[in-house]
C-alpha positions in Angstrom: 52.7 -46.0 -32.7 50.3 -45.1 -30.3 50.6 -42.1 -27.2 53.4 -42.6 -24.6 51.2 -43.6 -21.2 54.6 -45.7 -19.4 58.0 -44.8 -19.4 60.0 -46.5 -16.4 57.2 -47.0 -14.0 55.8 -43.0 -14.2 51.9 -42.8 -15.8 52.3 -40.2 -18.8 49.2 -38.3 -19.6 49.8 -35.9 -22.1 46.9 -33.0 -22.9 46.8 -29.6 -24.9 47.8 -28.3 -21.3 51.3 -30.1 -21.5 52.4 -33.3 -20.4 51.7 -34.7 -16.7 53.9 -37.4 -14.5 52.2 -39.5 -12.1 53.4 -42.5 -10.0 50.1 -43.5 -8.8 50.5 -47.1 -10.2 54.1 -47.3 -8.8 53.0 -46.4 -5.3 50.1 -48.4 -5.5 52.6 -51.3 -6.8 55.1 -50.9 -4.0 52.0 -51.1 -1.0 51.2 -53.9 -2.6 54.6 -55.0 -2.9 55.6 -54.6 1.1 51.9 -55.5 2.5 50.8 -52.4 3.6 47.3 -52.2 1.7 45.7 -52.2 5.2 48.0 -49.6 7.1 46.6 -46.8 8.9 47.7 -43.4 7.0 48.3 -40.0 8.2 47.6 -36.8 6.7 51.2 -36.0 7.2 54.5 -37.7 5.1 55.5 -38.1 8.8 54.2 -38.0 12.1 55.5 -35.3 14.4 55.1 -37.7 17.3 57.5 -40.1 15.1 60.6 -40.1 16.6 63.5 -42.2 14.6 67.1 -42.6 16.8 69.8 -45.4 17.2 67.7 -48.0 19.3 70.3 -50.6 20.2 67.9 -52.8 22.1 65.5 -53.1 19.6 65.0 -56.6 17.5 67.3 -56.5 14.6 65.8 -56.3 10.9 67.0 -57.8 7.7 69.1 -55.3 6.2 69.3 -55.9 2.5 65.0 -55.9 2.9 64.4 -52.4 4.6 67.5 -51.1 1.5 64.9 -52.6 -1.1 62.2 -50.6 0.6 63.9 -47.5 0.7 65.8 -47.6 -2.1 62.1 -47.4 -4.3 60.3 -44.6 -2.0 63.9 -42.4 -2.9 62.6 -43.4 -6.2 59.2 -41.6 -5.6 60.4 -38.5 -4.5 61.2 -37.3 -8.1 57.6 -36.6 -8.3 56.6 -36.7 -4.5 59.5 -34.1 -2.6 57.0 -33.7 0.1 58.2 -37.1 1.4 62.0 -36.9 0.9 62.1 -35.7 4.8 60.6 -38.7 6.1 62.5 -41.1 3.4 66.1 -39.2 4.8 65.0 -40.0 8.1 64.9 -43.7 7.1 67.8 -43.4 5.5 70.3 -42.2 8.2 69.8 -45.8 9.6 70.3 -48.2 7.4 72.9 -49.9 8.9 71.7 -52.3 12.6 68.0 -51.3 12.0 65.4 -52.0 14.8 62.0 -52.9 13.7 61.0 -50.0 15.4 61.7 -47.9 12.2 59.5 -49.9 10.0 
């Protein structure tokens, strides 16, 4: 039996140094996954201009879709707890959510 390199969607790269986690394919995976290979990115999790409240007269999303996109990013702050802010954010509305928060 060869070197563990996956184990439940983490990259395992393990050296003299110790052994390392990554989630590159996973992330990678999930853009692909929601069709966001051609978004514009920021060098911050989450814009300070961003600003996320209860917008009632906003167009109604599908529910059980924006739960399966946040239910993996919660996924990706075991090795990423820079983003757990923005993913909270996201979060605290996931019941009547505008398309404004996607």
């Amino acid at each position: 039996m060869g070197e563990l390199t996956f184990f439940l969607g983490l990259q395992i790269q393990q050296s003299e140094e110790g052994t390392f986690i990554c989630q590159t394919k996973y992330t990678k995976e999930l853009i692909q996954k929601f069709g966001i290979n051609n978004a514009k990115s920021i060098g911050t999790p989450m814009s300070p201009a961003t600003n996320l409240d209860k917008d009632e007269q906003g167009t109604p999303v599908d529910e059980t879709k924006y739960r399966g996109m946040i239910g993996p990013l919660l996924y990706l702050t075991a090795s990423r707890p820079d983003i757990m802010y923005s993913i909270c954010n996201c979060v605290r509305f996931q019941s009547a959510i505008p398309r404004s928060h996607i």
